[in-house]
C-alpha positions, 0 to 999 in steps of 0.5 A: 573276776568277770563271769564267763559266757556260757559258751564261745562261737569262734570265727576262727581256727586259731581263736578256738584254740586259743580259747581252748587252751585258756579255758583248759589253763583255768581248768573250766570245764563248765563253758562250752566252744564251737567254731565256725570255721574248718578245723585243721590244727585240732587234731593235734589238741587233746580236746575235740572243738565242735565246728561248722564245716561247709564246702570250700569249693562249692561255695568259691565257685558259686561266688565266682559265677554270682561275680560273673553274673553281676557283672554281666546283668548289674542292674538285675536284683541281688540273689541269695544262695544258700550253701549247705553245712554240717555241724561235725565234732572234733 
C-alpha cells in the first residue's frame, strides 16, 4: 500500500467526511484533516473536522459590488480584497 500524506486539506464538506470515514475504517489515527470549507453535516460525525470558516454573506456581497464596479469602470485595474476568517474546530 502506498504511504499516506501527512495530513488532507479538503475543499469540501462532503470530501472530508469522506476522508474521515476511511481513515477511521482503516483505524489510522496518525493522518491529520482539515476543510476549507463551513462544515454543516459534521455534527452528526463522531470526530470534530478542524475547517475554515469565512462569512458567506460578506464575501457575496462584496463580490457583487466588485461586479457592479468592473462593469461600470472596465478599464480601472483589478483590486484584491481581502476577507477575513477563522480557523474553528469541530
Amino acid at each position: 500500500m502506498d504511504p499516506l500524506p501527512d495530513a488532507f486539506l479538503c475543499d469540501f464538506e462532503t470530501t472530508a467526511l469522506a476522508v474521515a470515514r476511511v481513515l477511521s475504517e482503516q483505524g489510522r489515527q496518525d493522518v491529520a484533516l482539515a476543510c476549507a470549507d463551513q462544515l454543516s453535516m459534521t455534527s452528526r460525525v463522531t470526530a470534530s473536522i478542524p475547517h475554515i470558516y469565512y462569512h458567506r454573506d460578506y464575501a457575496g456581497r462584496e463580490a457583487v459590488k466588485m461586479l457592479l464596479h468592473r462593469l461600470e469602470h472596465p478599464d480601472e485595474p483589478f483590486r484584491h480584497v481581502r476577507i477575513a476568517v477563522d480557523f474553528r474546530m469541530g
